[in-house]
C-alpha positions, 0 to 999 in steps of 0.5 A: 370869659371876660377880664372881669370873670377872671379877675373875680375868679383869682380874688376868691380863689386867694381870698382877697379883700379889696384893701389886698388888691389895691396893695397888690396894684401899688407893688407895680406902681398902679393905683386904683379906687375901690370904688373902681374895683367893686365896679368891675365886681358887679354884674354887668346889668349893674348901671355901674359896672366897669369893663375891666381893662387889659392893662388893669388885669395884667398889672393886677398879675404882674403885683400877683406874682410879686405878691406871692413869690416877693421881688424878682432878685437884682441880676449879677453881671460881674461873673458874665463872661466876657465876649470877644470881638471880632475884628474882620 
């Protein structure tokens, strides 16, 4: 299975439009065409289809998963407790 089979899998199973995954890629600071995006979407016959890349694929996840879930919460460190040093 390609990174293209498993990128048009996830868009039909979240029923997404073309305009939702540029969305999803700007979440992460990742711009892509939709002409871009449908060359990845067509057969591999197709004189203009595009591999999809790793980096595509794992930006598209990552904006995925802030899509569905939101932003991942700021960490607090003021109720980390302090490390004591060692002085041997």
């Amino acid at each position: 299975m390609t990174n293209n089979d498993i990128f048009k899998k996830l868009r039909v199973a979240h029923k997404l439009r073309d305009d939702d995954i540029v969305k999803i890629l700007t979440l992460v600071d990742f711009r892509i065409s939709k002409s871009e995006l449908n060359a990845m979407f067509r057969n591999e016959d197709h004189p203009k289809y595009m591999e999809c890349g790793d980096q595509v694929l794992r930006n598209f996840l990552n904006g995925l998963i802030i899509h569905l879930r939101g932003p991942m919460p700021k960490k607090d460190n003021s109720n980390k407790p302090k490390q004591k040093k060692n002085n041997t």
